[in-house]
BAZAMI-821000 format. One line per 10 residues: number of its first residue (from 1); for each residue x, y, z of N, C-alpha, C, O. Coordinates in Angstrom, 2 decimals. Each point is the difference from the previous one (the first is absolute). Layout:
<rs>
NUM = X:Y:Z:X:Y:Z:X:Y:Z:X:Y:Z ~ ...
</rs>
This chain:
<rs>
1 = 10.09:-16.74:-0.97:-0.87:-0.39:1.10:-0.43:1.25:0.77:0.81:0.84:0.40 ~ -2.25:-0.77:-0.20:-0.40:1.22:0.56:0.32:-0.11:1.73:-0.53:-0.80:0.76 ~ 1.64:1.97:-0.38:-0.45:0.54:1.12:-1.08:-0.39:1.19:-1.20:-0.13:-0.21 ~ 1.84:-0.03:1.48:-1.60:0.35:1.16:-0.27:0.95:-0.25:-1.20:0.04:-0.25 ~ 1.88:1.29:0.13:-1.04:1.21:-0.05:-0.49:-0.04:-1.31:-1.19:0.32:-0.02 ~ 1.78:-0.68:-1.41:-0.97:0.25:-1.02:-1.27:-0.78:0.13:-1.03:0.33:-0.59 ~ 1.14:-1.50:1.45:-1.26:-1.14:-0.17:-1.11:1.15:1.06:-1.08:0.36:-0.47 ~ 1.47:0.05:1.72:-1.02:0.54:0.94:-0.03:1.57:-0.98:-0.74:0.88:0.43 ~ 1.39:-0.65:-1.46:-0.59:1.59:-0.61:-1.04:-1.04:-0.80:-1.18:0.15:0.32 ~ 1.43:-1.11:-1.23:-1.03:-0.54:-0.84:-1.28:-0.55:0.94:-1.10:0.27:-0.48
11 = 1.08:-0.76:1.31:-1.11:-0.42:0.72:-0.85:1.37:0.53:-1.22:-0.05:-0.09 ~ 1.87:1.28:0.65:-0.68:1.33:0.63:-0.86:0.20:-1.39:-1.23:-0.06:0.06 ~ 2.10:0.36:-1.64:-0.44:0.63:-1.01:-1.41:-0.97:-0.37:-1.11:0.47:-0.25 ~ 1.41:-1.65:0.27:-1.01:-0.83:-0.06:-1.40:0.08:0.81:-1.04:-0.41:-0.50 ~ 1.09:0.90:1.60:-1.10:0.31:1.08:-0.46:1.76:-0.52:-1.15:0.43:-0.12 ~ 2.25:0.22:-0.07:-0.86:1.49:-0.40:-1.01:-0.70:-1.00:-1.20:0.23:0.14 ~ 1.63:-1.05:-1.10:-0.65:0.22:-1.29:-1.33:-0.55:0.53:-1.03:0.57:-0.37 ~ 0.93:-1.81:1.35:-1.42:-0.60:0.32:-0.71:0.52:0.26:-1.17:-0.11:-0.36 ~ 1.92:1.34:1.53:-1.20:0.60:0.82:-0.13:1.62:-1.03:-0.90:0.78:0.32 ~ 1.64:-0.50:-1.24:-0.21:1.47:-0.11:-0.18:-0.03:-1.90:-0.44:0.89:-0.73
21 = 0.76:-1.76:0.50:0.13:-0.10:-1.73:1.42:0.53:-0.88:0.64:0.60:0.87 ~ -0.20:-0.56:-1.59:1.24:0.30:-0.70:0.70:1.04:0.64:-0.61:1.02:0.30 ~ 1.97:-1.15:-0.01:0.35:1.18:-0.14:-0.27:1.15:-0.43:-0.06:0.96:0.78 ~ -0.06:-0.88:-1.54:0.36:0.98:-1.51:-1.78:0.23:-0.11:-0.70:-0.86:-0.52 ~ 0.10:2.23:1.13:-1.04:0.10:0.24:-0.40:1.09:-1.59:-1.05:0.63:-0.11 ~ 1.82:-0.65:-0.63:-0.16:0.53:-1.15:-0.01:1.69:-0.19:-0.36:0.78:0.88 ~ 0.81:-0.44:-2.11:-0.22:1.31:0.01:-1.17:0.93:0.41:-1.15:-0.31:-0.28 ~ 1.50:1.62:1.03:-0.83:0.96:-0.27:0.38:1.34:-0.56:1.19:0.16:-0.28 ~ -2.18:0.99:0.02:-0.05:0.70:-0.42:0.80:1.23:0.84:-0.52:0.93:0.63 ~ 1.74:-1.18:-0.81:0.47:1.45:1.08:-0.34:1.32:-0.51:0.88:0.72:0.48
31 = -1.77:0.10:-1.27:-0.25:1.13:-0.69:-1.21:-0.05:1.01:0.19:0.92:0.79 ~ -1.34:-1.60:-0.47:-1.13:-0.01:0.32:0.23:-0.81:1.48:-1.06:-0.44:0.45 ~ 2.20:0.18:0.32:-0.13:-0.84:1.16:-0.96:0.55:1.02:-0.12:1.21:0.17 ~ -0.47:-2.00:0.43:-0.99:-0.31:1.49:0.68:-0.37:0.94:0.10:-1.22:0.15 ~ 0.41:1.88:0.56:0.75:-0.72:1.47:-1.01:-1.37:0.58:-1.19:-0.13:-0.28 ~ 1.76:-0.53:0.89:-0.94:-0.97:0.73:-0.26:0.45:1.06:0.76:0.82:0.52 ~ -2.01:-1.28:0.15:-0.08:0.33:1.51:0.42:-0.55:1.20:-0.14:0.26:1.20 ~ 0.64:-1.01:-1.80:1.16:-0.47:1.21:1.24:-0.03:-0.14:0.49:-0.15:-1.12 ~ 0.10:0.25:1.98:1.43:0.57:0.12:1.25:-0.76:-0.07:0.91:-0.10:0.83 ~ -1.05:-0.41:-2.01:0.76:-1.45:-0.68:0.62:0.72:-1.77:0.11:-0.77:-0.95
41 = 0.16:1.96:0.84:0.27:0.46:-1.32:0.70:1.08:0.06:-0.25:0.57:1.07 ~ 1.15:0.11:-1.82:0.56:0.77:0.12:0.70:1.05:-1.52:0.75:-0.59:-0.78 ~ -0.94:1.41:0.64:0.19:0.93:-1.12:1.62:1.03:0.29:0.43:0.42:1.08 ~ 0.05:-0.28:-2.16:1.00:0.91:-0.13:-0.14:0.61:-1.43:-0.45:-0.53:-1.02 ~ 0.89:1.67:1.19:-0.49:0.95:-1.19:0.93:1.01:0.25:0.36:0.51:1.06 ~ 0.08:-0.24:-2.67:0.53:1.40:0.01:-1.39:1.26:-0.11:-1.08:-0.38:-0.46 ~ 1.24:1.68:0.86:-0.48:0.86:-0.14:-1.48:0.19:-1.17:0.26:-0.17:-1.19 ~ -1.44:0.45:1.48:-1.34:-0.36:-1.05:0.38:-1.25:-1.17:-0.06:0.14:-1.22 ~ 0.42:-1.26:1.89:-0.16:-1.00:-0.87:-1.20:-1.30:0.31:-0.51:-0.98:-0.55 ~ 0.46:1.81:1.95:-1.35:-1.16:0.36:-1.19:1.03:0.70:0.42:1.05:0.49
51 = -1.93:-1.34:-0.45:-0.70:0.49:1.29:-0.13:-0.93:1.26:-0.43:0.16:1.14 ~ 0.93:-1.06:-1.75:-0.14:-0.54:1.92:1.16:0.50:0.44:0.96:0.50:-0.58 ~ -1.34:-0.83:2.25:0.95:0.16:1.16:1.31:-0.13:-0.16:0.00:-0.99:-0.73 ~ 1.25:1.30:0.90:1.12:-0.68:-0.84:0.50:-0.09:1.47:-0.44:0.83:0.79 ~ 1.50:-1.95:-0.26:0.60:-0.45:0.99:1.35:0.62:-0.19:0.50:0.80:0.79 ~ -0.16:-1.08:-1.47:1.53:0.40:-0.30:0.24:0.62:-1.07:-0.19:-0.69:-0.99 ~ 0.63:1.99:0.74:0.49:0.84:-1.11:1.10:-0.48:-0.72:1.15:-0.36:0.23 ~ -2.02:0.51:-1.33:1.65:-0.13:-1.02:0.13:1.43:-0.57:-0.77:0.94:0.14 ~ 2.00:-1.02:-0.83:0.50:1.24:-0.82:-0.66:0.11:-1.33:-0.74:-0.91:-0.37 ~ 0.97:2.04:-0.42:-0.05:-0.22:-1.68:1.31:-0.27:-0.32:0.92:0.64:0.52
61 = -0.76:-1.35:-1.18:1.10:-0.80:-0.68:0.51:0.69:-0.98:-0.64:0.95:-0.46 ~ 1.80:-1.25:-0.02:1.11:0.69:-1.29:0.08:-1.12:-1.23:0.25:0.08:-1.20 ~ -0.52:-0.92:1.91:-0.13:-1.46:-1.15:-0.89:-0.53:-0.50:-0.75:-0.71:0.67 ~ 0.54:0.94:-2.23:-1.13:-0.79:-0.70:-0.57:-0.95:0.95:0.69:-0.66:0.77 ~ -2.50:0.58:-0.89:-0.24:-0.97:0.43:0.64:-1.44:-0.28:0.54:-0.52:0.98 ~ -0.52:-0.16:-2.10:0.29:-1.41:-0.04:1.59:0.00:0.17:0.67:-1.02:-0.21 ~ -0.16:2.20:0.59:1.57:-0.42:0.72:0.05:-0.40:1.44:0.66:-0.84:0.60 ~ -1.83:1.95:-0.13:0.05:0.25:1.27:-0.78:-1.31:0.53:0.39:-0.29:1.14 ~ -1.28:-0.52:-1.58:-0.54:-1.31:-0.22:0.87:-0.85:0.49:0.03:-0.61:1.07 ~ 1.02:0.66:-2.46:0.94:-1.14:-0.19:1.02:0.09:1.69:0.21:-1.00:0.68
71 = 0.28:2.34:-0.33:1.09:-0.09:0.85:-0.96:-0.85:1.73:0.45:-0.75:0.86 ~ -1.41:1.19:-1.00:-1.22:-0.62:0.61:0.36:-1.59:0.32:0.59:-0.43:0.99 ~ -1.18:-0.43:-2.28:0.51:-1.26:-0.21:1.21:-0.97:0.20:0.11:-1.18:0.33 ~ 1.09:2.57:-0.80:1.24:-0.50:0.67:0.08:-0.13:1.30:0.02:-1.13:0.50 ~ 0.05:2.40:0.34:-0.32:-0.16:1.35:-0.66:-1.05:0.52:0.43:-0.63:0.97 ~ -1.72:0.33:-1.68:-0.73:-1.01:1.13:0.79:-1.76:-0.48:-0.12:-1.07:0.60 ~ 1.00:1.44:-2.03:0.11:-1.18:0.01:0.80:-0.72:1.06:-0.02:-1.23:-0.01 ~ 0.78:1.90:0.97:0.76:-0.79:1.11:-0.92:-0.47:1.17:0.47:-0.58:0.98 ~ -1.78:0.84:-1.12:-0.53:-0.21:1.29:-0.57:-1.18:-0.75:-0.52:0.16:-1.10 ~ 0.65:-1.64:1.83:-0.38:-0.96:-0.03:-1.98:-0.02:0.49:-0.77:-0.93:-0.21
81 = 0.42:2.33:0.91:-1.13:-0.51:0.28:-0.73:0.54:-0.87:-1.04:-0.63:-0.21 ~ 1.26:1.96:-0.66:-1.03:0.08:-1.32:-0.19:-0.15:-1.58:0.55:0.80:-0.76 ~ -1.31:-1.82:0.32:-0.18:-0.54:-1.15:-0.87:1.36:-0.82:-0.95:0.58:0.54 ~ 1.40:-0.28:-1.72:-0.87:0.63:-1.34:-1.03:-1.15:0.06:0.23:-1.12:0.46 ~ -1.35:1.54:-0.97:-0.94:-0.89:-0.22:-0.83:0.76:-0.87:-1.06:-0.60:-0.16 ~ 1.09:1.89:-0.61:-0.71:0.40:-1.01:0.51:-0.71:-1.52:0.90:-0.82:0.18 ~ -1.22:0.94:-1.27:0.43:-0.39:-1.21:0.54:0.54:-0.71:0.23:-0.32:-1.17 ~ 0.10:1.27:1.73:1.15:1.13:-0.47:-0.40:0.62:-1.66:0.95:0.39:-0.69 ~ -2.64:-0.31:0.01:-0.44:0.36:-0.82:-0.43:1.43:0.54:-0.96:0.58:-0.52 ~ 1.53:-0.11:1.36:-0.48:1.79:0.25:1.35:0.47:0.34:0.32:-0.52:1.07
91 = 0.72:1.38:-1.58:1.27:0.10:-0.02:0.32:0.95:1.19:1.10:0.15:0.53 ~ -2.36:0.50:-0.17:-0.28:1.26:1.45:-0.41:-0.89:0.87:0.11:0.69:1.01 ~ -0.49:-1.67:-0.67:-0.63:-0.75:0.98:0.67:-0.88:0.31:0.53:-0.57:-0.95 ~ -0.25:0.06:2.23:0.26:-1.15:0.44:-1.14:-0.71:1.24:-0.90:0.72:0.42 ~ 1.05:-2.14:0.09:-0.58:-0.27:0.91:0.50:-1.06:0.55:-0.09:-0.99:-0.72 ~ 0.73:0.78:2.02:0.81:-1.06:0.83:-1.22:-0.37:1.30:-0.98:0.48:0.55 ~ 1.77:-1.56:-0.55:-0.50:-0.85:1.73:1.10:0.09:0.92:0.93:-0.71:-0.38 ~ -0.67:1.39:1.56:0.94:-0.16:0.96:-0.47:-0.95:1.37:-1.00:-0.21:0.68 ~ 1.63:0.01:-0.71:-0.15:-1.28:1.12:0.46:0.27:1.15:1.22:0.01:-0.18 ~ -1.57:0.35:1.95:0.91:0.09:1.15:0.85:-1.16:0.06:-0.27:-1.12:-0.42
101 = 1.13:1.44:0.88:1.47:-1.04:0.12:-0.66:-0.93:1.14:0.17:-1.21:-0.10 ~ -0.65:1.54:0.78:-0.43:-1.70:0.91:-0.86:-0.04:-0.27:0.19:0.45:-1.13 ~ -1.60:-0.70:1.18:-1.46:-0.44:-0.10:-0.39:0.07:-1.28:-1.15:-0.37:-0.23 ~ 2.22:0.99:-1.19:-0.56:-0.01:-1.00:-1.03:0.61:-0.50:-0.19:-0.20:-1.20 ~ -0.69:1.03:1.87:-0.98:0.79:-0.07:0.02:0.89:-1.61:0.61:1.06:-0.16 ~ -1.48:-1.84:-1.05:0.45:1.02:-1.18:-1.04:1.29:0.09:-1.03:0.14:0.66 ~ 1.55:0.52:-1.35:-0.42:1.59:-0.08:-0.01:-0.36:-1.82:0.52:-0.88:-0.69 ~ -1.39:2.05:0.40:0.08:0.55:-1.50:0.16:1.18:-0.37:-0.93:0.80:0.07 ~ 2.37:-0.40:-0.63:0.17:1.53:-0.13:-0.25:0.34:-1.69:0.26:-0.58:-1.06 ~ -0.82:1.64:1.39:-0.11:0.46:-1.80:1.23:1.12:-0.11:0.45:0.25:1.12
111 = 0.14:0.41:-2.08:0.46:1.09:-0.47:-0.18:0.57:-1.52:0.01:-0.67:-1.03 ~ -0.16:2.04:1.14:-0.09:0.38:-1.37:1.15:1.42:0.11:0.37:0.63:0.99 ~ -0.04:-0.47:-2.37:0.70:1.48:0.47:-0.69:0.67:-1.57:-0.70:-0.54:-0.85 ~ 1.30:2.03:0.98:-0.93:0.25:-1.14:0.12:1.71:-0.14:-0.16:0.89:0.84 ~ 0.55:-0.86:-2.34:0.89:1.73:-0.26:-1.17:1.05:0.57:-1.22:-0.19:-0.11 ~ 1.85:1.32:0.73:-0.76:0.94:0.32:0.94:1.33:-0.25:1.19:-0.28:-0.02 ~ -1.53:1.85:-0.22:0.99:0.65:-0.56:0.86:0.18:0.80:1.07:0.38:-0.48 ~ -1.11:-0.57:2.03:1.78:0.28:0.50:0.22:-1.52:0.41:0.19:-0.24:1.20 ~ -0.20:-1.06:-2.35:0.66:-0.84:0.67:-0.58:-1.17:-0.07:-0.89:-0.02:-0.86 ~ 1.07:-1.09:1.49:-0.85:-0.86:0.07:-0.81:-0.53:1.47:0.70:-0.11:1.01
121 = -1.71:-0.10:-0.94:-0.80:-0.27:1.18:-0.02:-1.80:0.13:0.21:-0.70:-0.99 ~ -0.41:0.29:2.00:-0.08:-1.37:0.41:-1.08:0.19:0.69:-0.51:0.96:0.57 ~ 0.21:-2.24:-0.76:-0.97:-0.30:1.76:-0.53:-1.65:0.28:-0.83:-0.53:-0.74 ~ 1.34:-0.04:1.72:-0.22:-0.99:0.33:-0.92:-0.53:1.08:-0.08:0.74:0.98 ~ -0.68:-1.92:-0.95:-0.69:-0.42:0.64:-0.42:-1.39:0.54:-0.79:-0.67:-0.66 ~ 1.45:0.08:2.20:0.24:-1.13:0.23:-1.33:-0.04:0.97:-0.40:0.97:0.64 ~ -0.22:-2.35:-0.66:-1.31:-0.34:0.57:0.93:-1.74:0.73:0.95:-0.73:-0.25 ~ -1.89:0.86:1.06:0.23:-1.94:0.63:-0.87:-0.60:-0.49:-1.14:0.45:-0.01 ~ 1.49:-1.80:-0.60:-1.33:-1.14:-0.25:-0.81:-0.01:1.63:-1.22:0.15:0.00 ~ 2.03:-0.35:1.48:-0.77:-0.67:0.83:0.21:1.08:1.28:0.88:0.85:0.11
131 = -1.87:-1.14:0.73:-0.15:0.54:1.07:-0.20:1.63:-0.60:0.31:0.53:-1.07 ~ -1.21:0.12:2.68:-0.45:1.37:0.12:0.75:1.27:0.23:-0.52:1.11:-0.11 ~ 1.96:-1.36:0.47:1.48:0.76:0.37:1.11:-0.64:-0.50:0.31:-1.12:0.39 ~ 0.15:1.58:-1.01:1.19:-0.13:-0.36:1.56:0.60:0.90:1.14:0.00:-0.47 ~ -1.50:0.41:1.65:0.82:1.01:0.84:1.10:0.26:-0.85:1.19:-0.30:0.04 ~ -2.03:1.06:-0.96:1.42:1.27:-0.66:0.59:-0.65:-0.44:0.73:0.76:-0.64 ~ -0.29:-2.05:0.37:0.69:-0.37:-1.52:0.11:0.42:-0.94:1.09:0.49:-0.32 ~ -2.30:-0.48:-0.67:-0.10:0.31:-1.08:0.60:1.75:0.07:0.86:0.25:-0.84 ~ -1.24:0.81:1.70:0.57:1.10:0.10:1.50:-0.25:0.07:0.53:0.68:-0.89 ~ 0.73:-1.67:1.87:0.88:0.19:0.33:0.61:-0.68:-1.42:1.21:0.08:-0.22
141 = -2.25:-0.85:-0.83:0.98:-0.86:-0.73:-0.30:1.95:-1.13:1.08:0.58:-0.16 ~ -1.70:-0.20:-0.15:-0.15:1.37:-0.89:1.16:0.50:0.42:0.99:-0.01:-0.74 ~ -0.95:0.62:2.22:0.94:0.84:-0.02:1.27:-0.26:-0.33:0.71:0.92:-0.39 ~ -0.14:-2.33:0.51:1.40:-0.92:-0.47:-0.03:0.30:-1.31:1.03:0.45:-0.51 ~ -2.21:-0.64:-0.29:0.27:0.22:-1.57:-0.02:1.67:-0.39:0.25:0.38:-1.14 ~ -0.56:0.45:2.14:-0.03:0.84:-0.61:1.78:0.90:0.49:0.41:1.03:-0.53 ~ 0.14:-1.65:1.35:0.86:-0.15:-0.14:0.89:-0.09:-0.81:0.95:0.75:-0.20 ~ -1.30:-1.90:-0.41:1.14:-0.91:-1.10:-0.39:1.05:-1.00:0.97:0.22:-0.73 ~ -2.25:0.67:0.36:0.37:0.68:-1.35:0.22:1.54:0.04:0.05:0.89:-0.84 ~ 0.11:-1.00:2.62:0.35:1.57:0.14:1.60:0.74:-0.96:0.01:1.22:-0.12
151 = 0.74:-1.71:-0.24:0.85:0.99:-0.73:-0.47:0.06:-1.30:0.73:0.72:-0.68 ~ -1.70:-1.23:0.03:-1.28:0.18:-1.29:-0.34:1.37:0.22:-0.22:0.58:-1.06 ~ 0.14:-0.11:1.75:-0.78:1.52:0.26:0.67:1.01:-0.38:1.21:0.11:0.19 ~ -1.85:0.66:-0.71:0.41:1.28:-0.26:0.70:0.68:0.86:0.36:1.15:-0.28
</rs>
């Protein structure tokens, strides 16, 4: 039997989708990304792995990309609020929906990582389905993950 709070998370998730469309706003191209112009998105990057703006630095990594992927996945698997939602047919790529813990608000994060000669580079990129600000979420949820793969680094 579902929960009051799982029924009021299913009813919030239910209203993003009316007013904003799927979660899961689909892949993009992190090699070629366009920041948005509004201030609802957020980038982390190790060192020339992206030209946009990067919010939060990552390191170059010591771990194959699709390890450094995988320890990725583990990590997020304890957090109840973000779902994989790519098809897992690109073994460098991933792409999740994180959800804020009260209002449910989904986000769509991409990641790719990817060999370079000292190492491996990442770079991730979380956008909001709704509203014009995101007040630094999407930055504060990067810097948590970049966290979780900080002993990855060289």
């Amino acid at each position: 039997m579902w929960t009051e709070r799982q029924s009021m998370a299913h009813l919030l998730e239910a209203l993003w989708i009316r007013l904003g469309g799927p979660a899961d706003q689909g892949p993009v191209d992190l090699a070629t990304l366009t920041r948005r112009s509004v201030p609802n998105d957020s980038v982390a990057a190790s060192p020339g792995a992206t030209a946009a703006r990067v919010d939060v630095a990552l390191p170059v990594f010591a771990l194959p990309p699709q390890a450094l992927l995988a320890r990725l996945d583990v990590a997020l698997a304890e957090d109840g609020d973000v779902v994989r939602v790519d098809h897992g047919q690109t073994p460098n790529y991933r792409r999740y929906v994180a959800r804020s813990a009260v209002l449910r608000f989904p986000d769509t994060i991409d990641v790719d990582a990817f060999g370079a000669p000292d190492g491996t580079l990442m770079r991730i990129y979380a956008r909001s389905l709704l509203g014009r600000a995101d007040l630094g979420a999407n930055a504060r949820r990067l810097s948590r993950w970049a966290e979780l793969l900080a002993n990855a680094a060289r």
